[in-house]
C-alpha positions as CSV (number, residue, x, y, z in Angstrom):
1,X,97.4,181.7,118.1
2,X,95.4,178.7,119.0
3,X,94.4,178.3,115.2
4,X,98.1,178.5,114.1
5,X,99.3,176.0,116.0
6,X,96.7,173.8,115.7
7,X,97.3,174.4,111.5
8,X,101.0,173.8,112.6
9,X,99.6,170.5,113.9
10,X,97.9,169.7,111.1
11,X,100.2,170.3,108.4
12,X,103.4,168.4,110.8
13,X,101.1,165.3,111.3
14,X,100.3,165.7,106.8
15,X,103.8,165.7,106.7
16,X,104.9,162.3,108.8
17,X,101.8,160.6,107.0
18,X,103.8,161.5,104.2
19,X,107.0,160.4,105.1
20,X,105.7,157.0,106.0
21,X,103.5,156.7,103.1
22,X,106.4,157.2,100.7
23,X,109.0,155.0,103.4
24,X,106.5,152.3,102.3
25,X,106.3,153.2,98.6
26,X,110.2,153.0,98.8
27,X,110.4,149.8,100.5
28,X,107.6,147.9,98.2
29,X,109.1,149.0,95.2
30,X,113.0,147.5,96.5
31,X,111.5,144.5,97.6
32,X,108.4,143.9,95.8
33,X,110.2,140.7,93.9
34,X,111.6,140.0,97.3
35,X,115.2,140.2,95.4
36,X,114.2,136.9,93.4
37,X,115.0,138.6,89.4
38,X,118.3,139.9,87.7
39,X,116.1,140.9,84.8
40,X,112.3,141.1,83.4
41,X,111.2,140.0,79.7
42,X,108.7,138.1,78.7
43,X,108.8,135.4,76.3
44,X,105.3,134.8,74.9
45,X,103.4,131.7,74.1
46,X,102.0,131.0,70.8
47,X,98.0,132.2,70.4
48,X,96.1,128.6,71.2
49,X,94.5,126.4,68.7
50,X,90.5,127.3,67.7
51,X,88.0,124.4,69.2
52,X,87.5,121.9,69.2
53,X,91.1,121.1,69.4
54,X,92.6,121.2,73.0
55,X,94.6,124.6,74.4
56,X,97.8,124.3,74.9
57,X,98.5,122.3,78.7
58,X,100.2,125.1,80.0
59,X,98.1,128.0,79.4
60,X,97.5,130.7,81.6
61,X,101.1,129.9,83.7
62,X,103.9,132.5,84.2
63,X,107.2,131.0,84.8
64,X,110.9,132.2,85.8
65,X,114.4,130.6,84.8
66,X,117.5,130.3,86.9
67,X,120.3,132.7,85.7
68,X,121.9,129.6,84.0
69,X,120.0,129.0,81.2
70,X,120.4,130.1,77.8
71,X,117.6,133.2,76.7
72,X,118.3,134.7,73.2
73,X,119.4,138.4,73.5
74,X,121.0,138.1,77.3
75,X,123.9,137.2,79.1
76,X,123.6,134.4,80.9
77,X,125.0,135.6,84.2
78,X,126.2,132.4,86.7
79,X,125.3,134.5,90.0
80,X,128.9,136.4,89.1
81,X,128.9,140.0,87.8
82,X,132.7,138.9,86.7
83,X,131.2,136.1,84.2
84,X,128.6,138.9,82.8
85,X,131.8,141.0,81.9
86,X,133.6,138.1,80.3
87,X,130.6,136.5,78.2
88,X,128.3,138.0,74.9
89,X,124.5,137.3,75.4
90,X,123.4,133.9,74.2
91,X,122.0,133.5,70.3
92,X,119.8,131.2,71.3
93,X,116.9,130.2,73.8
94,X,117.2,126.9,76.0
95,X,115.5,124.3,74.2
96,X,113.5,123.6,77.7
97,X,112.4,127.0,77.6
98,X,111.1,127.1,74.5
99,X,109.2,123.8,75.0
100,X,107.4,125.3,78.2
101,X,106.7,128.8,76.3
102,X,105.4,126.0,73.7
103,X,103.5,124.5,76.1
104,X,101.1,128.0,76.6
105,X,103.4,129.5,79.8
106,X,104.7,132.8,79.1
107,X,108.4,133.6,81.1
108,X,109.0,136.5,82.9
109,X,112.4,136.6,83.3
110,X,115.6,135.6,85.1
111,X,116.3,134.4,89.0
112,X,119.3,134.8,91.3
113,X,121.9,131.9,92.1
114,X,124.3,131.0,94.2
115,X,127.7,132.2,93.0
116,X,128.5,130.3,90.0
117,X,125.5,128.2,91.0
118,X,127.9,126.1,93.6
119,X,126.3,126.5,96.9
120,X,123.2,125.5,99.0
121,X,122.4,128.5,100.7
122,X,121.1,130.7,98.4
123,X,123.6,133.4,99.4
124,X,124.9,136.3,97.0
125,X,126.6,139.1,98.3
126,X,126.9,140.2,94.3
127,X,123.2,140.5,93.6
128,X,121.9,140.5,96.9
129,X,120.3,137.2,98.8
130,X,116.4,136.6,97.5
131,X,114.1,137.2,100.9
132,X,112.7,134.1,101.6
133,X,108.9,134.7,101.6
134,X,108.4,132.1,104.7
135,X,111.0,133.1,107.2
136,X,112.6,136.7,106.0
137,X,115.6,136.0,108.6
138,X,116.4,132.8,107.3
139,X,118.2,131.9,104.2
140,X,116.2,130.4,101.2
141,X,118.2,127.5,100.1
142,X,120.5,127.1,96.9
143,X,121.6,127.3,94.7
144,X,118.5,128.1,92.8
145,X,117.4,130.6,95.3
146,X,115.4,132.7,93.1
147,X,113.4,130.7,91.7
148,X,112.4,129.1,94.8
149,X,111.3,132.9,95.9
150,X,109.5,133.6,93.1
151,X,107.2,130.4,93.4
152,X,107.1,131.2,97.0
153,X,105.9,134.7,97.4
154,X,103.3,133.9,94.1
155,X,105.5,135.8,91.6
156,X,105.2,133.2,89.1
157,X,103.6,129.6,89.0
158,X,106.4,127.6,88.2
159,X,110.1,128.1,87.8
160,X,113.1,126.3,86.8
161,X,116.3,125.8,88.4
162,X,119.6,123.4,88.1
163,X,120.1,120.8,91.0
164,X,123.4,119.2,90.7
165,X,123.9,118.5,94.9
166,X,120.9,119.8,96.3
167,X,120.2,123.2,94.2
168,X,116.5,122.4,93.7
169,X,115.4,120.1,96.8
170,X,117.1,122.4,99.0
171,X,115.2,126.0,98.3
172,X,111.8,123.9,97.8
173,X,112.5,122.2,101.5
174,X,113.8,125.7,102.9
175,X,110.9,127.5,101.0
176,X,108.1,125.5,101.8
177,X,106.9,124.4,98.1
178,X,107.2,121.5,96.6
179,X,110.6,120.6,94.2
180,X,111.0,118.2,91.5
181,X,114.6,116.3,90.3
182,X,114.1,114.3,87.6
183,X,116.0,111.1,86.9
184,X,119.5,111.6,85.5
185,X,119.4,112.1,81.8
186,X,115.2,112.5,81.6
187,X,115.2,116.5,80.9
188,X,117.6,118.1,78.3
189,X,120.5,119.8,79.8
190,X,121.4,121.9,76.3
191,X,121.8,125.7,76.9
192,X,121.9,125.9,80.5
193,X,125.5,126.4,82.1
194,X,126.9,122.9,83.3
195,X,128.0,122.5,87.2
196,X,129.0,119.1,87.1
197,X,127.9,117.0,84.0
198,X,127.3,113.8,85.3
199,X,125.3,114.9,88.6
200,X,123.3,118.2,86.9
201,X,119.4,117.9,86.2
202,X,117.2,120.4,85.1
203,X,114.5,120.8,88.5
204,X,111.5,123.0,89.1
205,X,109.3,124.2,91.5
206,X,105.4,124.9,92.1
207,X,103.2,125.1,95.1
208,X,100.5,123.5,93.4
209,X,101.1,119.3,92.9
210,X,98.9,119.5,89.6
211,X,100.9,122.3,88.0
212,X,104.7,120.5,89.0
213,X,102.8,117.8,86.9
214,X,101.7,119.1,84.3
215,X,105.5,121.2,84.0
216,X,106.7,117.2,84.2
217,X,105.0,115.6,81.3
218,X,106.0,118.7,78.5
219,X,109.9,118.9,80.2
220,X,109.7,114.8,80.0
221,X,107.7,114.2,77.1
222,X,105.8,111.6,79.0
223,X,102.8,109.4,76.5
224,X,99.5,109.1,78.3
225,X,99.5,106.1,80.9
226,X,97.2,104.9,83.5
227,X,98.2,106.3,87.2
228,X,99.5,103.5,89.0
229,X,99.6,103.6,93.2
230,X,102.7,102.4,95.2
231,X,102.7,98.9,96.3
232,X,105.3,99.9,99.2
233,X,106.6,103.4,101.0
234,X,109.7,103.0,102.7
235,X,110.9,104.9,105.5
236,X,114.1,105.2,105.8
237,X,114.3,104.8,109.9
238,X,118.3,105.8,110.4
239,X,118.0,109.0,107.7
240,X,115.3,110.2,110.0
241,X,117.7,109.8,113.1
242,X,119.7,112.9,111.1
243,X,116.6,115.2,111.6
244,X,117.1,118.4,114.4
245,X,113.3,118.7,114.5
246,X,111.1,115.9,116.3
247,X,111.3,112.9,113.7
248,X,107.2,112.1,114.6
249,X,106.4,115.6,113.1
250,X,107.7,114.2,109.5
251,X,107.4,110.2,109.6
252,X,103.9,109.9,111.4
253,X,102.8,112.1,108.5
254,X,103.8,109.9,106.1
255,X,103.5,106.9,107.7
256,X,99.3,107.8,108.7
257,X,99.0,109.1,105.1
258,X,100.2,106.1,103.6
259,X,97.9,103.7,105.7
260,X,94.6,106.6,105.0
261,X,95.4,105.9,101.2
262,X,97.2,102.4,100.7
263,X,96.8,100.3,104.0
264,X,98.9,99.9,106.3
265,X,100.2,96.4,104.4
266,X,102.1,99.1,101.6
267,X,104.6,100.6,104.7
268,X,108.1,99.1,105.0
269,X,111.0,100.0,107.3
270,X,114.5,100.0,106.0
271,X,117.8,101.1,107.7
272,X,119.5,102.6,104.3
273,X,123.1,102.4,106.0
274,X,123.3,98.6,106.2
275,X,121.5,98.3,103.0
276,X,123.8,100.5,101.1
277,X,127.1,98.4,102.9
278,X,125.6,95.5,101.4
279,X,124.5,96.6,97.7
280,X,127.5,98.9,97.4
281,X,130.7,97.1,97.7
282,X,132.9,99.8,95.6
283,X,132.2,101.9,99.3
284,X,134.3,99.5,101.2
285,X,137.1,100.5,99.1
286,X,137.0,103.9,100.5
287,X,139.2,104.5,103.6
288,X,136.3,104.3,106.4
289,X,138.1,105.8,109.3
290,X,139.1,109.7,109.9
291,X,142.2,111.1,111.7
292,X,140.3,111.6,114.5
293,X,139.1,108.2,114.4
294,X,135.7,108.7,113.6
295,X,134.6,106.0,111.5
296,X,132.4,107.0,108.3
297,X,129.1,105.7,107.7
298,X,128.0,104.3,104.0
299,X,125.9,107.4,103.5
300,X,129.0,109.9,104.5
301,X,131.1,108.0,101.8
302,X,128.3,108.6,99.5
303,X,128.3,112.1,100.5
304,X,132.1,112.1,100.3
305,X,131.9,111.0,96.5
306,X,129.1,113.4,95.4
307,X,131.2,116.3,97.0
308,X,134.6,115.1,95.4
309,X,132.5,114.3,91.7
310,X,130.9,118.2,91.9
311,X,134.7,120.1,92.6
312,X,136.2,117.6,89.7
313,X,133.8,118.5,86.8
314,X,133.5,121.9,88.0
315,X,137.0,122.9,87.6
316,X,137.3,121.1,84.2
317,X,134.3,122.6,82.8
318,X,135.4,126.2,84.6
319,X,138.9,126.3,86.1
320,X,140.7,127.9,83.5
321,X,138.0,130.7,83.3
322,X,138.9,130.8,87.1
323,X,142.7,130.9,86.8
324,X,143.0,133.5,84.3
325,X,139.8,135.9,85.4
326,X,140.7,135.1,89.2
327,X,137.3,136.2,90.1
328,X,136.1,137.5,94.1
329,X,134.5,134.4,95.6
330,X,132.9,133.8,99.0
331,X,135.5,132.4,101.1
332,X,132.9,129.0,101.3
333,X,133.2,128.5,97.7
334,X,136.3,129.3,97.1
335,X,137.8,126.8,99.9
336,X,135.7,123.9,97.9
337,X,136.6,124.9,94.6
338,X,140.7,125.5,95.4
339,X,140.9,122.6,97.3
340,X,143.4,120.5,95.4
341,X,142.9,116.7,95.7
342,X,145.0,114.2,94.1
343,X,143.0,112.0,91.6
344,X,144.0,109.2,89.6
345,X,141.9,107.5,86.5
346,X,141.5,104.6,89.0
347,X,139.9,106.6,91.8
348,X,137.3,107.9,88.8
349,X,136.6,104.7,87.8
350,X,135.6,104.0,91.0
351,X,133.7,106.9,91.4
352,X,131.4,105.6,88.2
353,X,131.6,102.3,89.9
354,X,130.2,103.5,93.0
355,X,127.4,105.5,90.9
356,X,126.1,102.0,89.0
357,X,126.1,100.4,91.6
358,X,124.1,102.8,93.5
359,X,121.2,102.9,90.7
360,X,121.3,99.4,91.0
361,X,120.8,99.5,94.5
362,X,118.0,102.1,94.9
363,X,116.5,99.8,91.9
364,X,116.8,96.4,93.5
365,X,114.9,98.5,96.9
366,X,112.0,100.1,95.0
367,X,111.4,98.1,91.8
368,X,109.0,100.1,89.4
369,X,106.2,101.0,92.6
370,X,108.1,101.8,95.4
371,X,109.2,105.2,97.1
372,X,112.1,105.8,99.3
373,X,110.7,108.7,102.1
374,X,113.7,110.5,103.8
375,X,113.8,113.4,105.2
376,X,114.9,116.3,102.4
377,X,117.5,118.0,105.1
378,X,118.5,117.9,108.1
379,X,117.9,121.2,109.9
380,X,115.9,123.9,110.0
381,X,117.0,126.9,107.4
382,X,119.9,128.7,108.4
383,X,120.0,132.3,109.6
384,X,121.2,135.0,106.8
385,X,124.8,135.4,107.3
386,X,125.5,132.8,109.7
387,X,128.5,130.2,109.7
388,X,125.8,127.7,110.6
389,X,125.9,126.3,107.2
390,X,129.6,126.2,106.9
391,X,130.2,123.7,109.5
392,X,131.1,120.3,107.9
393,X,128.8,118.7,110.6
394,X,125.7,120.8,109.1
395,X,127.2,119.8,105.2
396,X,127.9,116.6,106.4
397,X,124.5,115.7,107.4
398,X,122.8,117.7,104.6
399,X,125.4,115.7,102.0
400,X,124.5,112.6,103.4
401,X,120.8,112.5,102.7
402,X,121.5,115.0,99.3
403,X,123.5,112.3,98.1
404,X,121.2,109.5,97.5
405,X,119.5,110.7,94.4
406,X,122.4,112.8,93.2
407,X,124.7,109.4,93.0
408,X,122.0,107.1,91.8
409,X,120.6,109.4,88.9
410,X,117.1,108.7,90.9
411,X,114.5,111.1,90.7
412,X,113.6,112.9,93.8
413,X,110.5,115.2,94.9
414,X,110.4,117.7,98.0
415,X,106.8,118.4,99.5
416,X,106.6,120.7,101.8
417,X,104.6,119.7,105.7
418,X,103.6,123.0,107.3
419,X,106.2,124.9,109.8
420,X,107.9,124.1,113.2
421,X,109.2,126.7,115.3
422,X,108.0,129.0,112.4
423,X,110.3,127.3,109.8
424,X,109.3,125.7,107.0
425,X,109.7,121.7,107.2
426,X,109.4,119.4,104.5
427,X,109.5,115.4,103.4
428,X,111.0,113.8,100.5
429,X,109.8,111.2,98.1
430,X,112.6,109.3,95.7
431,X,111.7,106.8,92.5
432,X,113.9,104.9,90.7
433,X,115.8,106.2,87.7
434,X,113.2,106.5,85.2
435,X,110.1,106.8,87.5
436,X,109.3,110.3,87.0
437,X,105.6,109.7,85.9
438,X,105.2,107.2,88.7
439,X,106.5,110.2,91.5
440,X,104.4,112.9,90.1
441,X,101.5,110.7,90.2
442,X,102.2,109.9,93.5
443,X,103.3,113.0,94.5
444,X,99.6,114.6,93.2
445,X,97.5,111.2,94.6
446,X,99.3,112.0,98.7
447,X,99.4,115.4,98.4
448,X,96.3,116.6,100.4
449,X,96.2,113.9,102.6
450,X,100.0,114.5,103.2
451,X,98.8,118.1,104.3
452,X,95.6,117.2,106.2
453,X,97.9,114.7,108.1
454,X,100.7,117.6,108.5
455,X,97.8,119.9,109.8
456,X,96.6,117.4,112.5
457,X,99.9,116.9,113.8
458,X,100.7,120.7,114.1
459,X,97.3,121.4,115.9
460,X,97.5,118.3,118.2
461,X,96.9,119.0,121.9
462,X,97.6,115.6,123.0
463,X,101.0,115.4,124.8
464,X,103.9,115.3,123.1
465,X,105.7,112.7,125.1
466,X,102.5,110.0,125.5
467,X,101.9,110.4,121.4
468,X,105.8,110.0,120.7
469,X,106.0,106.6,122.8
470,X,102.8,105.3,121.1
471,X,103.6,105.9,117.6
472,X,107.7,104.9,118.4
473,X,106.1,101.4,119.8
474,X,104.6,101.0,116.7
475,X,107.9,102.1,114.6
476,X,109.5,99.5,115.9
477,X,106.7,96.5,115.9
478,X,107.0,97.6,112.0
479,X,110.4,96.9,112.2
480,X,109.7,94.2,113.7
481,X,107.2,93.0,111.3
482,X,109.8,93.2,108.5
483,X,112.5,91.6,110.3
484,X,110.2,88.4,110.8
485,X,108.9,88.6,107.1
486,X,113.2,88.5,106.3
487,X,113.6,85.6,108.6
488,X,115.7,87.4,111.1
489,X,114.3,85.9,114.4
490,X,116.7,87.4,116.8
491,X,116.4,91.3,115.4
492,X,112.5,90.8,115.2
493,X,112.6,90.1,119.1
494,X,115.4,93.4,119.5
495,X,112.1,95.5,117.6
496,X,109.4,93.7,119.3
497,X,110.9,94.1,122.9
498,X,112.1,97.6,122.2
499,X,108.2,98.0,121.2
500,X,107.1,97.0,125.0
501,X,109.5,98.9,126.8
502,X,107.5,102.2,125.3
503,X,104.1,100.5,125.2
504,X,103.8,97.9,127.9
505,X,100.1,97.2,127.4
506,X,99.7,96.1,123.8
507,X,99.1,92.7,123.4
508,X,100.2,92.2,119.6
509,X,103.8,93.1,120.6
510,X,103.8,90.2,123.1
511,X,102.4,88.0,120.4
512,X,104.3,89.0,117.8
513,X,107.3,88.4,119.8
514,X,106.1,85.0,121.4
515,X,105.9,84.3,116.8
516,X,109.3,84.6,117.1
517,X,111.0,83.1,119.9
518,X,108.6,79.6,118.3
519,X,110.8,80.4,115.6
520,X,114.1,79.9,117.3
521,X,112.5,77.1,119.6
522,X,112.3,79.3,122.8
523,X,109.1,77.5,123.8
524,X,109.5,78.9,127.3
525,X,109.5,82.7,126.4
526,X,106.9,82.4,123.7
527,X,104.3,80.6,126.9
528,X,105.1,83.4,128.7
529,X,104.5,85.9,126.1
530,X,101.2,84.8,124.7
531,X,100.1,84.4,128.9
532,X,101.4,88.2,129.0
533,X,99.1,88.8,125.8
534,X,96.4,87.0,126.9
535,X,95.8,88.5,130.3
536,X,96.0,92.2,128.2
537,X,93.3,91.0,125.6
538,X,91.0,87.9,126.4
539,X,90.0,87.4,123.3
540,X,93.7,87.8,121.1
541,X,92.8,84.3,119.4
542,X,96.4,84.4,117.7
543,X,97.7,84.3,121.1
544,X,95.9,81.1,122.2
545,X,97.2,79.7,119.0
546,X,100.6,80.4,120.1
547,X,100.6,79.3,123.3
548,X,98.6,76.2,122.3
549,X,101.7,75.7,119.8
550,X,104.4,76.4,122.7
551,X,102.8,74.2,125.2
552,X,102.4,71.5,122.5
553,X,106.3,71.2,122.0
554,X,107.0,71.3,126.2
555,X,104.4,68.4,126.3
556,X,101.4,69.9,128.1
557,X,99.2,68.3,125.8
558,X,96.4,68.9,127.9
559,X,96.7,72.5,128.3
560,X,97.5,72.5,124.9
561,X,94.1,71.5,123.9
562,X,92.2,74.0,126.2
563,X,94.1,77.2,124.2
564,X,93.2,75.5,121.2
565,X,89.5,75.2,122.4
566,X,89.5,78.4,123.5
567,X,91.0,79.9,120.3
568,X,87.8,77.9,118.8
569,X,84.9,79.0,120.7
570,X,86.5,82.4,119.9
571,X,86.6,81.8,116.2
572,X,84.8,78.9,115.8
573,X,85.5,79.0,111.5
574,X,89.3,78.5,112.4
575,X,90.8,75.4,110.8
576,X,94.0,75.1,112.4
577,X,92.4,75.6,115.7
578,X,89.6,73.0,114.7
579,X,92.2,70.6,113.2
580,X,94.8,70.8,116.2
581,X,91.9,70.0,118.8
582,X,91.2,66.5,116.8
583,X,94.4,65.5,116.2
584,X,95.8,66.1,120.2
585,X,92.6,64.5,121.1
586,X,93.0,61.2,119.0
587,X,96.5,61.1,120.1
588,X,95.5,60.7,123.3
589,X,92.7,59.2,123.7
């Protein structure tokens, strides 16, 4: 009896290793693409030259296509079963597919989108959402949500999606791998289904900054040039107030990158609301105040415009496939793309107004070297299935920032920095329109560093609170710093005071400000902050120099001499310290 049952054991405890061993089988094999593909080919790259000559410069990579572009011999699907049923299969391949399977990359097949590629979430109730490999419970970010999955979970090592309003930047952010949208116009837009004509680019994604690269000069056809290094990064201080994470845990790793690689001289602060009210006039024609009388910022106008420019062309390039197929459409698509607003040819030429003027704009702020940081959105990913990212306060804050690059044609790069709270967060780099190369290579020269820095701050044990006043202190003396470069005496004293309130022992910021008030003839203040400074740091000779200067104009002549003395025996090479001490001395003698 004892032998049977323990046989009985046996045999049971065969059978549940069973059971699990095939509940696992079962589960791999429904999730093994983690719901990124509709379909599996492969398109095969020509064999590569003999040597000497080069092989081709994307040999060895797989990639994956969005569900929008054209592949010979298959329907090209839009994210809606109805569209499949309404539409032949395509006759020919994408011309920018066939130039990457040129290239040496061989494509595996075809990735999820959004319904009708319209959304941001990455959500399809039709095809089922793609599990995004960082954070299974949140959503992945759309509309080219497949593709972002496949480059995430390793499926492939590139992949190529359409971002129109944030269909590329969004997955890569929400992912955590880095996105690339080129400038307007840069990437050929033939044989993919259009969203919104004058706001769709071709995007893709990779996790490794060589490889988005090297996908960037065959998609761009870019000639060989020498790698150039920004002259400025500028942080855009209010987009960062829009972050729901700690703003240090994004900004400080830009901002300590950029001084490791460039010096600290290549950092600039800009506040892109007020620069936008001034360099884009066609906003003010916009009404600026809500029913609720909430007044609209330049950035929610912009945002406004993008969202208004997206529903327009949409409908004409789809809304009588809409009206006379009448296809099932989540309720949050639907609502956007059967909301009927009035337009008038005057309100779209105001619209293209608003667009030139922006290009012009971004132009005028970066030049040919410079890179705009903001953050790429707002929050944290949404949870699958919640009405999180329904809420016009989540779209309006994700708009706002979305709509920068999406107006302007400007080309725009999302790099991922590590987690918080287990989520994926990331940072984003824009160029002018045209400045693709220029990104890339920047995007490739900060990468590691960008990471290092991202890795520090993660892992830092110092507390939170002391490191957050520090580096704020020094936000604003940057701010401050600019505002004095610009000749705006009064805001450089707002940033320099705002700097000692959170760090009351640094003597530059008493300095600095004592610069200013000798600016606007405050001799009084600028005594008694260069006494402040010097009683901090004995030896701050720039503070003796100021003093010196302030005590000159109240007519202590005498003391005046002694702080130029004493910025002399300090720094005994100094001319204007030298110089001063001869000429106060001769005058009175």
């Amino acid at each position: 009896m004892g032998s049977q049952s323990a046989n009985l054991w046996v045999l049971l405890g065969l059978g549940l290793a069973g059971i699990l061993i095939m509940t696992r089988k079962l589960k791999k094999a429904i999730r093994e693409d983690f719901g990124a593909f509709i379909e599996k080919f492969q398109l095969l790259p020509p064999p590569p030259p003999p040597p000497p000559k080069a092989p081709h410069p994307l040999t060895g990579l797989t990639f994956a296509v969005s569900d929008v572009f054209d592949i010979d011999g298959y329907v090209t699907g839009f994210g809606h079963p109805e569209w499949v049923k309404t539409h032949g299969k395509a006759s020919w391949t994408s011309p920018v597919v066939t130039a990457l399977v040129e290239g040496g990359a061989t494509c595996i097949g075809k990735t999820v989108v959004d319904e009708l590629a319209y959304g941001i979430s990455g959500e399809n109730k039709h095809y089922g959402t793609p599990t995004n490999p960082t954070i299974p419970a949140k959503v992945p970010g759309g509309s080219s949500s497949g593709a972002a999955v496949a480059v995430a979970a390793n499926l492939v090592d590139f992949s190529l999606g359409i971002d129109t309003v944030g269909g590329v930047r969004v997955p890569a952010g929400f992912c955590g791998i880095l996105g690339f949208r080129p400038s307007l116009g840069a990437v050929s837009q033939i044989g993919i289904l259009p969203i919104s004509t004058s706001l769709d680019t071709i995007g893709w994604f990779a996790k490794d900054p060589n490889i988005l690269r090297r996908v960037g000069h065959v998609l761009l056809q870019l000639p060989y040039t020498v790698q150039r290094s920004p002259r400025q990064i500028i942080i855009a201080d209010d987009c960062f107030q829009l972050l729901k994470i700690p703003v240090d845990r994004v900004a400080q790793v830009v901002i300590k990158s950029t001084e490791k690689l460039f010096g600290r001289q290549a950092l600039k602060h800009e506040n892109v609301e007020d620069y936008l009210k001034s360099k884009v006039p066609s906003l003010k024609e916009f009404p600026s105040k809500k029913s609720n009388g909430e007044f609209k910022t330049s950035t929610r106008l912009l945002a406004n415009v993008m969202q208004f420019i997206q529903r327009h062309e949409f409908k004409h390039n789809h809304g009588e496939w809409i009206s006379s197929v009448k296809p099932v459409l989540d309720p949050a698509i639907s609502a956007e793309i059967y909301e009927t607003v009035e337009t008038a040819d005057t309100d779209i030429e105001r619209y293209k107004s608003i667009r030139d003027e922006m290009r012009s704009a971004i132009y005028s702020l970066l030049k040919d070297d410079g890179i705009l940081v903001i953050p790429t959105i707002a929050d944290p990913p949404p949870k699958l299935g919640g009405k999180e990212i329904l809420s016009e306060d989540y779209k309006r804050r994700a708009c706002s920032l979305l709509s920068i690059a999406s107006i302007s044609g400007c080309c725009q790069v999302t790099i991922p920095l590590g987690f918080h709270n287990k989520c994926p967060i990331s940072v984003s780099f824009i160029a002018r329109n045209g400045g693709d190369r220029f990104l890339l290579d920047t995007t490739q020269a900060m990468y590691a560093t960008l990471q290092e820095q991202a890795d520090i701050a993660a892992k830092s044990k110092v507390s939170r609170n002391v490191v957050s006043k520090e580096e704020s202190a020094e936000i604003a003396k940057e701010k401050g710093n600019q505002a004095f470069k610009d000749k705006q005496w009064q805001k450089a004293i707002g940033f320099y005071t705002e700097a000692i309130k959170l760090s009351g022992k640094n003597a530059t910021y008493y300095s600095n400000r004592a610069l200013a008030y000798l600016e606007l003839g405050s001799y009084l203040q600028a005594e008694a902050d260069c006494t402040q400074a010097i009683n901090l740091d004995k030896k701050n000779v720039k503070a003796y120099l100021r003093r010196a200067t302030a005590r000159e104009m109240l007519g202590y002549y005498k003391e005046a001499i002694d702080d130029f003395g004493y910025a002399l025996v300090l720094e005994p090479t100094n001319k204007r310290a030298g110089q001063s001490v001869d000429r106060l001395r001769k005058l009175f003698q």
